[in-house]
VOPAGU-2260 file (C-alpha; in pm, 1 decimal, decimal comma):
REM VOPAGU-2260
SITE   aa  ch    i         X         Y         Z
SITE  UNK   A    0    1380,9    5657,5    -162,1
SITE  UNK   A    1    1000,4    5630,2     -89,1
SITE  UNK   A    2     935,2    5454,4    -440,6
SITE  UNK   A    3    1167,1    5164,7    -331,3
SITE  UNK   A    4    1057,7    5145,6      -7,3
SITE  UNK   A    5     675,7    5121,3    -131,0
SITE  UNK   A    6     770,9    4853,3    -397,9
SITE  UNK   A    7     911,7    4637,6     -89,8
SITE  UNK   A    8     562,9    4739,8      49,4
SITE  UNK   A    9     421,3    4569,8    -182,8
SITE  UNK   A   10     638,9    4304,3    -254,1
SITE  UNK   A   11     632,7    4179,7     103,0
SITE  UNK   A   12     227,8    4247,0      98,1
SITE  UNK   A   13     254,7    3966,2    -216,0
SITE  UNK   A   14     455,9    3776,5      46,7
SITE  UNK   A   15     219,7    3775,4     293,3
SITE  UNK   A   16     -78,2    3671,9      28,7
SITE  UNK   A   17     149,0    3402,5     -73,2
SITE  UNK   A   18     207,5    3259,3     303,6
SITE  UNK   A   19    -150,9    3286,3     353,5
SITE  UNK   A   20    -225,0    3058,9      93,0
SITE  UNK   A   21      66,9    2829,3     146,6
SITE  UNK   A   22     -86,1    2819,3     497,0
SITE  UNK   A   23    -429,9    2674,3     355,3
SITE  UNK   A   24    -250,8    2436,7     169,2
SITE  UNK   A   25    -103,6    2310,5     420,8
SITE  UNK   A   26    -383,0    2259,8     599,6
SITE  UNK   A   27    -531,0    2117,9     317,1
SITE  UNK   A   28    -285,8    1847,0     294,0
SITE  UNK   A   29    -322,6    1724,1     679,3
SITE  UNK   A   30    -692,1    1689,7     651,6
SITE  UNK   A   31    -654,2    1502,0     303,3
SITE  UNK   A   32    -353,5    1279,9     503,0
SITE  UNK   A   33    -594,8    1199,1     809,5
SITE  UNK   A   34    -864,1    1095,9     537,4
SITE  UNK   A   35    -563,4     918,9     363,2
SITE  UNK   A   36    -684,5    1068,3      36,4
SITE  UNK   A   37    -451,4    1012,3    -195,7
SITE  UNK   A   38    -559,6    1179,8    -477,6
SITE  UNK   A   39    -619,8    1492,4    -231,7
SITE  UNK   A   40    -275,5    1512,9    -115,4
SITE  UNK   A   41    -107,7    1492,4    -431,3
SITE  UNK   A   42    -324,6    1790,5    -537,1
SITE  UNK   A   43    -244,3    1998,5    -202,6
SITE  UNK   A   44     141,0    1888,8    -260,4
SITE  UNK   A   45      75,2    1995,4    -621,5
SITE  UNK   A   46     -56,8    2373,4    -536,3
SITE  UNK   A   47     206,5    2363,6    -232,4
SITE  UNK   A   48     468,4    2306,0    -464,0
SITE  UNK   A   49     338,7    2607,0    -700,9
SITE  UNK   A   50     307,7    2821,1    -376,9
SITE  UNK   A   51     696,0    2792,9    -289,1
SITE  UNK   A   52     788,6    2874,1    -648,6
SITE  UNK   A   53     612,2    3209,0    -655,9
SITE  UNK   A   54     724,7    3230,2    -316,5
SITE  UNK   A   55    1092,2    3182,2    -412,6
SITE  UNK   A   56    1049,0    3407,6    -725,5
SITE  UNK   A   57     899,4    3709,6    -501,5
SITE  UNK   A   58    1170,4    3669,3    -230,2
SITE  UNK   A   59    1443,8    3719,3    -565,0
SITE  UNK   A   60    1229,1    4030,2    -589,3
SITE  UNK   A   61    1247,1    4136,4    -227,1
SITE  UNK   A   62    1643,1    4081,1    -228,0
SITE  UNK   A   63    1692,9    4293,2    -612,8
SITE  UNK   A   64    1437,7    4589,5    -404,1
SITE  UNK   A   65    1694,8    4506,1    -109,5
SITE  UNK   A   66    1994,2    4611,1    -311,8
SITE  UNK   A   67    1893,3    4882,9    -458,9
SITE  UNK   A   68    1786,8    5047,9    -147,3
SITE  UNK   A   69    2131,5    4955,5       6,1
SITE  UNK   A   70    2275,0    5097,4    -335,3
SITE  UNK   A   71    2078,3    5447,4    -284,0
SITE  UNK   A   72    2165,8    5483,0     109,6
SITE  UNK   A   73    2515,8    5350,9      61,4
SITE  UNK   A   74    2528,7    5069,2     302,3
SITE  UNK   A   75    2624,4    4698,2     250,3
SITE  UNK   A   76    2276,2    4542,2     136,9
SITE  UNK   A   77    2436,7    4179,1     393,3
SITE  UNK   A   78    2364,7    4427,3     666,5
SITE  UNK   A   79    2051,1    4550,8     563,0
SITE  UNK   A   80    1778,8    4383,9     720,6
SITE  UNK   A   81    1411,0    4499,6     810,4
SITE  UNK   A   82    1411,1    4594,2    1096,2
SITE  UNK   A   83    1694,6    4807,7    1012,3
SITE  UNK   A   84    1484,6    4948,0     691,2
SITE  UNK   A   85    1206,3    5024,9     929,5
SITE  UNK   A   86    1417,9    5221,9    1196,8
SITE  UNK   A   87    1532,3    5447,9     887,5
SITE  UNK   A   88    1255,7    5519,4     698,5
SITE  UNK   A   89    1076,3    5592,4    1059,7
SITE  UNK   A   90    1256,6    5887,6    1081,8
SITE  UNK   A   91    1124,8    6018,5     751,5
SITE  UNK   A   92     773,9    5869,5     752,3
SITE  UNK   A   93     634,4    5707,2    1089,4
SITE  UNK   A   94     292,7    5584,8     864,5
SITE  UNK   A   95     519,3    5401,8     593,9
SITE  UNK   A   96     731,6    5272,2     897,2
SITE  UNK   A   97     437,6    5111,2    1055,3
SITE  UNK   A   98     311,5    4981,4     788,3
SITE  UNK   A   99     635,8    4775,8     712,4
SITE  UNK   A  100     622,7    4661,1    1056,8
SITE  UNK   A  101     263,3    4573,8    1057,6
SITE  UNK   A  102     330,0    4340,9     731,2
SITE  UNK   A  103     647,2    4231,8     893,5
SITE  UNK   A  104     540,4    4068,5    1218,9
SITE  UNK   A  105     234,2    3903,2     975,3
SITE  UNK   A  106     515,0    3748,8     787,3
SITE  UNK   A  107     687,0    3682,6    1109,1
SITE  UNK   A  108     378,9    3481,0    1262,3
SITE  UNK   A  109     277,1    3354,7     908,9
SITE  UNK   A  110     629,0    3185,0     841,8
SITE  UNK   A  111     613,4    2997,2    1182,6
SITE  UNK   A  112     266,4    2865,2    1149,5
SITE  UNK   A  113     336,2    2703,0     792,8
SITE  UNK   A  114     625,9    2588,8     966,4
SITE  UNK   A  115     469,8    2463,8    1275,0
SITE  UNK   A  116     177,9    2296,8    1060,9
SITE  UNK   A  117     393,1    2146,1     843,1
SITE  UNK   A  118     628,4    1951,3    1100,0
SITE  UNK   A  119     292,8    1816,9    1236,9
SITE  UNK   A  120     201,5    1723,6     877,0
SITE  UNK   A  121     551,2    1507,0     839,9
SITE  UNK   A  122     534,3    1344,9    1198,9
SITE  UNK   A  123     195,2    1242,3    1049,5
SITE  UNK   A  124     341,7    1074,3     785,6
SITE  UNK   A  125     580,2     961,8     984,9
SITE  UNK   A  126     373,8     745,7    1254,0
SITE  UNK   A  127     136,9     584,8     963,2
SITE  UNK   A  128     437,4     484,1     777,3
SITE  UNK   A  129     518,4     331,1    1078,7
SITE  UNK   A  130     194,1     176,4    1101,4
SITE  UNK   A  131     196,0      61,4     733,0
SITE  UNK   A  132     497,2     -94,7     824,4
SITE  UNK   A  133     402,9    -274,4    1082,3
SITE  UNK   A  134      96,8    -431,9     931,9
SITE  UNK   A  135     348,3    -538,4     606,8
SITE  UNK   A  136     510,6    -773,6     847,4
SITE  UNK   A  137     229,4    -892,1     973,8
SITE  UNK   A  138      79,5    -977,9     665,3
SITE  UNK   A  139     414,2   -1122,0     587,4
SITE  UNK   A  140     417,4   -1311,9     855,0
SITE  UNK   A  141     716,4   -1140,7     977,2
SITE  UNK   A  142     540,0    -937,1    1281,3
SITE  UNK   A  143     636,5   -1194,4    1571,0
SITE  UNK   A  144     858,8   -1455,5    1581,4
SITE  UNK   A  145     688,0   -1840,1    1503,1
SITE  UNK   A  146     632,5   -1850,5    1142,9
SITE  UNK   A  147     375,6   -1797,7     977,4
SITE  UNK   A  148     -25,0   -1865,6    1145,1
SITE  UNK   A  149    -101,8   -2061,2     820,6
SITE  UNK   A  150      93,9   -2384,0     634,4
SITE  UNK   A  151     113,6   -2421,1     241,2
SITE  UNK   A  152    -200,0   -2592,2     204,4
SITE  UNK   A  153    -379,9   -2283,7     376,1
SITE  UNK   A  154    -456,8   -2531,5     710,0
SITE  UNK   A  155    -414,9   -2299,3    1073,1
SITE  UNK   A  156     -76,2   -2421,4    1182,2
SITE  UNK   A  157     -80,8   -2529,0    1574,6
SITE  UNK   A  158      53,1   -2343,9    1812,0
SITE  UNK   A  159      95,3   -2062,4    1562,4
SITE  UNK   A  160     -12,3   -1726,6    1778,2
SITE  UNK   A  161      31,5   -1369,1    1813,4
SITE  UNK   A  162     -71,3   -1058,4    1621,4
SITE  UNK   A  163    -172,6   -1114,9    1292,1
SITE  UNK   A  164    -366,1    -924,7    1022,5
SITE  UNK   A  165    -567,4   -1262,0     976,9
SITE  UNK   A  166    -562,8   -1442,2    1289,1
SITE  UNK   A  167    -927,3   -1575,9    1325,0
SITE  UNK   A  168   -1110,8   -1876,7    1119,7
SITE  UNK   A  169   -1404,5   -1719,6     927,5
């Protein structure tokens, strides 16, 4: 039983590296946004992207380590969680025990930072989209109602007002 549990040790250890790095990324990719570097946040969506593969590949390893342990204590690996794991293998070795629950609450705190960090990088997105937006129809001409501030022959149309990207005579 111990070599199992010690190769979810480790697997979940990997986890944690993995989390840690999708973390940075992250944060990578909001300070490239605010800078609106666009070569820099296809490069932090390129290594974020890499991140959740090995992240997916090392969670098909947790679930295999998962089953096997549920195959060796004879219990339905659905109903096998963690904290379940942790409360058995206490009995046998407190150290081991603590040591899944030490990397489990880093996991834990891990998986809701990326989280948190990356809703704050979409909203960002989000608002200067909006923004882009909103300067396209001004540009266009299309921000407030009254035409367009110019005629064909490029001549400052009377009367023509309101917020424009180009609204003053050089």
């Amino acid at each position: 039983m111990s070599t199992r549990i010690l190769d979810l040790l480790r697997n979940l250890r990997e986890l944690m590296g993995l989390y840690h790095q999708l973390l940075d990324s992250v944060r990578t990719e909001r300070g490239a946004l605010v800078q609106a570097d666009l070569k820099s946040i296809h490069e932090a969506t390129g290594v974020k992207e890499a991140l959740l593969a090995m992240i997916q590949q090392s969670e098909l390893k947790r679930i295999q380590i998962v089953e096997a342990i549920s195959a060796d204590w004879i219990e339905p690996a659905q109903g096998l969680t963690l904290t379940r794991i942790i409360e058995r293998v206490q009995g046998e070795n407190l150290k081991l025990a603590d040591q899944l629950r030490s990397v489990f609450n880093a996991l834990t705190v891990l998986v809701g930072r990326v989280r948190e960090s990356n809703v704050e990088n979409q909203r960002l997105v989000e608002e200067s989209l909006k923004h882009v937006n909103v300067m396209k129809k001004n540009v266009l001409g299309e921000g407030q109602p009254g035409g367009p501030a110019y005629d064909r022959q490029g001549q400052r149309k009377a009367g023509a007002g309101g917020a424009r990207f180009i609204a003053q005579e050089a």
